[in-house]
N, C-alpha and C positions, 0 to 999 in steps of 0.2 A: 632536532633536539634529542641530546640523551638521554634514556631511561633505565633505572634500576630497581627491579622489584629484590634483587638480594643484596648483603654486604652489611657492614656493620659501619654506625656515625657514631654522632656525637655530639649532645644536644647543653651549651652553654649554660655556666650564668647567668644571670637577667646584666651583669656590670659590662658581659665582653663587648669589643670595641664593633660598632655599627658600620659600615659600608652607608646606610640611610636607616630610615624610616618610613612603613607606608603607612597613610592614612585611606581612608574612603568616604565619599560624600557621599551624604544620603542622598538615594533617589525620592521620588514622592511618593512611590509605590512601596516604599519600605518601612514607614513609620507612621504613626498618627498625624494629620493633619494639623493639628494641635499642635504636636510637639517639633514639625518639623522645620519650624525658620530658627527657632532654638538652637537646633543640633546643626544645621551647619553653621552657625556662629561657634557654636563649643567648636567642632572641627577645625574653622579658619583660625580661631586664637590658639586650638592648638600646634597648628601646622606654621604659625610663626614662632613661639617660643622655641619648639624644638629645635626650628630652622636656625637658631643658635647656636645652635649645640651640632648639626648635622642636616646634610640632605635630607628634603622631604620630600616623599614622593606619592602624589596627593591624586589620585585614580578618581574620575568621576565622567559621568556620563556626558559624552560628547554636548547632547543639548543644553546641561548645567554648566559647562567649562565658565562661560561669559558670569556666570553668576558666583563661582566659587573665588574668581579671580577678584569681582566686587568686595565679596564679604573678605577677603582676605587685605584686600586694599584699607579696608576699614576696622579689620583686625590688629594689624602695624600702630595706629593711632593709641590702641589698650597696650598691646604689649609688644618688650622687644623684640625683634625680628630681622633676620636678612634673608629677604626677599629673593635673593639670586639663588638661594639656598633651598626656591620652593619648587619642583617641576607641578605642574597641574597637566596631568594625563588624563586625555580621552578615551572614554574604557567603558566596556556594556557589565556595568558593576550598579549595585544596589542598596545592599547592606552597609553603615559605618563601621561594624563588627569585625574589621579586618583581623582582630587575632583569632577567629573563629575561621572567615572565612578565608581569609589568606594562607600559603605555603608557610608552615615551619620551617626556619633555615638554618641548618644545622653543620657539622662541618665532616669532614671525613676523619679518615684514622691512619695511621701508618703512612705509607707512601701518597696517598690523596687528599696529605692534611692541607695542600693550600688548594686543592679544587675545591668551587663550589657547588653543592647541594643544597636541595629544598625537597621537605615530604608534603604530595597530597594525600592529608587524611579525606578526601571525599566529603565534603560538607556535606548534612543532606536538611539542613534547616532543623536545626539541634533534634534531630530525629522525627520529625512532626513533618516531613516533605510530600508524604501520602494525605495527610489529613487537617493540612493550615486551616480549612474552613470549619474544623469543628472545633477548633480551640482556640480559646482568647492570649494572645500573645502578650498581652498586659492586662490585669482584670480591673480598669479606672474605666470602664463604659466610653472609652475612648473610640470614634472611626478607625478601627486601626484596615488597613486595606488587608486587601487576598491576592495575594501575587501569582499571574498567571506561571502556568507550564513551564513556557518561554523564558518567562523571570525568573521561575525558580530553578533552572538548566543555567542562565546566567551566575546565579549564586553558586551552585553544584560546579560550574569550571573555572570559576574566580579564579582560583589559587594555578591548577593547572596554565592556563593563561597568564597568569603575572609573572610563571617560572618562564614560560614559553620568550616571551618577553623582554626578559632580563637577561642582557646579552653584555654588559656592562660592568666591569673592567673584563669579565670572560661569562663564554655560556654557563646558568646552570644546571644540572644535571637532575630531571627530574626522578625524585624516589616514590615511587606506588608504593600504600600498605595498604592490609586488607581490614584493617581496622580504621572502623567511623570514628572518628573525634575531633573537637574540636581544640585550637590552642588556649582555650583558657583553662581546658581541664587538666592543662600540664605546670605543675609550679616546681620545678629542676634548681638543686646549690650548683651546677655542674661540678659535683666533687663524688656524683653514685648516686644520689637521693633527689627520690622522686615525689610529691605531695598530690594524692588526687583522690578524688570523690568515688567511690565505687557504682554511685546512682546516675551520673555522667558519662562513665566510657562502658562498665559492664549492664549494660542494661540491652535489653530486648527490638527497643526502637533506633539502636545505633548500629549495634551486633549482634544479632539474631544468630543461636548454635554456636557462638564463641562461648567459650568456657576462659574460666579465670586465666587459667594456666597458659593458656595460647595467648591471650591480651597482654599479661606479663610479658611472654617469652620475644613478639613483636616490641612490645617497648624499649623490653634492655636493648635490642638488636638496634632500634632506631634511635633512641635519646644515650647512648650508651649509660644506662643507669646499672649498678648492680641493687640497691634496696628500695622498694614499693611500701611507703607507709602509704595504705588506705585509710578514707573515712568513709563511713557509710553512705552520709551524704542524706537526700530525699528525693526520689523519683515524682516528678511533678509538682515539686515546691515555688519554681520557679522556671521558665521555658526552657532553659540551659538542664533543668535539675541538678541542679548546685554545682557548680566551676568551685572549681578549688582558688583560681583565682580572685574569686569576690570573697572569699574567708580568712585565707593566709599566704603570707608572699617571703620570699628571703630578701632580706637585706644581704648579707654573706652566708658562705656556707657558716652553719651551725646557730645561725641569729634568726628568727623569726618573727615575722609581725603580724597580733593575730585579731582579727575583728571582732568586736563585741558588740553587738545589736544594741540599739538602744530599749530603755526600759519599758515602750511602748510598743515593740515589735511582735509579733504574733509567737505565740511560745515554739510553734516550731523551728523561728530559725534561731531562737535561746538553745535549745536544742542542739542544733547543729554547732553551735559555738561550745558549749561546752562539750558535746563529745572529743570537737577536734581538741580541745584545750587539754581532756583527758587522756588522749591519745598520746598527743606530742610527750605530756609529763612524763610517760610513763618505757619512752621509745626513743634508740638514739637512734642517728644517722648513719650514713655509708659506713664513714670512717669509727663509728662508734662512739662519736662525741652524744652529751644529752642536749637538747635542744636550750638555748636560749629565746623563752619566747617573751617580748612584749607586746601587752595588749593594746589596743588603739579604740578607743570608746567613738562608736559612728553618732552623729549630729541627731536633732530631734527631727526628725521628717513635717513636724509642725512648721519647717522654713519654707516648705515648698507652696504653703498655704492648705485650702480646705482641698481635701485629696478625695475622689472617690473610692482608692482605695490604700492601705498602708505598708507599702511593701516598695517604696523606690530605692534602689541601690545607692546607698549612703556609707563607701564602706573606703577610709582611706587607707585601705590599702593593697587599692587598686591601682598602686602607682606606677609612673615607670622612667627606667635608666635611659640616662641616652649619653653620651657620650663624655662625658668631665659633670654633670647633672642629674639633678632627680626632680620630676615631672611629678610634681604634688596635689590632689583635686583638693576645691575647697567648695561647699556647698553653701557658705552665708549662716552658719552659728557660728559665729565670734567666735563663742569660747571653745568650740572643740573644731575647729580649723586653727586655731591657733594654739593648740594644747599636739595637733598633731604633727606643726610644722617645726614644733621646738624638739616632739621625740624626732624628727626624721634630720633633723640640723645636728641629733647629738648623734644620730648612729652613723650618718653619714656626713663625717669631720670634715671628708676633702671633696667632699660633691659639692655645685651650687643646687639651691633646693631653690626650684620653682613654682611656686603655688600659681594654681591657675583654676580660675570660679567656670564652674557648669550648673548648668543650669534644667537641662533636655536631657544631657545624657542619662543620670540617674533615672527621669521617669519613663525613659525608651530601655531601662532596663540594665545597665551597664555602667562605668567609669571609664577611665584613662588605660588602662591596661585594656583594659575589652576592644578601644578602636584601636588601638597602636598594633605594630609588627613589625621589629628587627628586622633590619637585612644584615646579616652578619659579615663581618668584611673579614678575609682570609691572609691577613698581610699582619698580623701581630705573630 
């Protein structure tokens, strides 16, 4: 396999055209006991809808194959699906979090614009890989388990591995950075603009002795971005420390959809919404356009029932593209699952919009964007 630690890419829209989709089934090892027959059900209903729209390619550990193939069999029954459309790969993976831990896959520039590339940012377990056991990964007094060495060495060559892998229509070309992060903390118009947290990627537990400057200069190199709006973000607000992707996403360059907590969420992440809302107002894009942003008001956490704690990711606009479609989460408040499926039908005219109910994911900390990851296909 080829490697590139130099050269410049070029990092898409959320709309470009897919080669597939990966997903990841949870291991047992990687989530609350609680929450875990949940989250691979959200995973198999999500790995047939897409399979509509596109290849899915559904990585899970040898021992579970017999069992994702089940829930996927019984997935088909809720929603549409082609099945030929699904591979279920045997793979020493753990995580559902594939846009964290999987390869971002990005395209080349000039002469290598139809090779494919993919960047290992290094997962290192959103910077907490020295010290899982002293912190609570979700704070619901939930079993959540402690993943040995071994497992977290599994998580850490995810990505490297799935490029290793991927030899299909051609190899791809693995890219090393020396910057930890993860892909939710990238939200790209691919038009030069870039949206991210500053308490996610510049932070101490990810890139330790990286200065702002260097972080940047790695980015434009790797997502070909030329303009960085940061938000501050919060260091340990959340395991991630705020993913830009659970706050704001693009529909197209210069449109943006932006998350509003509901009126019961803890004042810091009201915080976090309105700085980013003040940001954007006040800030254009690559190209100089002012942002178009609407807002998308998140559900009442009161659906999930009595909670031991109040912070499940309830944020729809953690959606995602796939192919002629848009992959819409719906958490069961009537009124704002369906308040957000009408803005996402008016911004996206010629998509089909698919709503699809989860249930685990949000309380394992995450939506629809957080398990998904593009494979970008090199033939448009």
């Amino acid at each position: 396999m080829a490697s590139l630690l130099k050269g410049r890419f070029f990092y898409p829209q959320e709309t470009a055209r897919h080669a597939a989709t990966i997903l990841g089934f949870p291991s047992k090892v990687s989530i609350a006991s609680a929450y875990y027959q949940s989250a691979c059900v959200d995973i198999a209903n999500l790995a047939c809808v897409i399979s509509t729209h596109e290849p899915v390619r559904l990585y899970v550990r040898p021992e579970d194959a017999k069992q994702a193939k089940s829930m996927i069999s019984q997935a088909i029954t809720r929603y549409p699906s082609d099945t030929s459309n699904i591979s279920v790969i045997p793979f020493l993976t753990n995580h559902l979090w594939v846009r964290d831990t999987g390869p971002v896959y990005v395209r080349g520039v000039g002469e290598s614009i139809h090779q494919r590339f993919a960047i290992n940012f290094r997962f290192s377990e959103w910077g907490r890989k020295h010290d899982l056991g002293a912190h609570d990964r979700a704070s619901d007094g939930r079993d959540w388990p402690v993943m040995t060495p071994e497992q977290i060495e599994e998580n850490r060559s995810f990505a490297r591995r799935v490029i290793e892998s991927d030899v299909l229509p051609s190899q791809v070309t693995l890219v090393e950075s020396h910057v930890c992060l993860e892909g939710g903390a990238l939200v790209v118009d691919g038009e030069g603009t870039l949206l991210a947290t500053e308490s996610s990627i510049i932070n101490e537990n990810r890139n330790p002795g990286l200065s702002k400057a260097v972080i940047e200069a790695e980015l434009r190199r790797l997502l070909g971005v030329e303009k960085i709006i940061w938000f501050p973000g919060r260091k340990g607000l959340d395991v991630t420390d705020v993913h830009a992707d659970a706050e704001v996403n693009f529909v197209r360059p210069g449109v943006v959809v932006l998350s509003r907590p509901h009126s019961s969420a803890p004042k810091p992440w009201l915080e976090v919404f309105e700085e980013i809302r003040d940001i954007l107002g006040k800030s254009v894009d690559a190209k100089g356009r002012p942002f178009e942003v609407h807002v998308v008001d998140e559900p009442n956490p009161k659906i999930f029932g009595v909670l031991s704690y109040d912070e499940p990711a309830t944020n729809y606009v953690n959606f995602y593209f796939v192919n002629g479609g848009l992959i819409v989460p719906q958490f069961g408040d009537r009124r704002r699952d369906q308040e957000a499926l009408v803005l996402f039908q008016k911004l996206c005219p010629d998509r089909v919009i698919r709503p699809v109910f989860v249930s685990a994911l949000p309380l394992a900390g995450g939506v629809i964007h957080c398990a998904t990851q593009p494979v970008l296909s090199v033939d448009e």
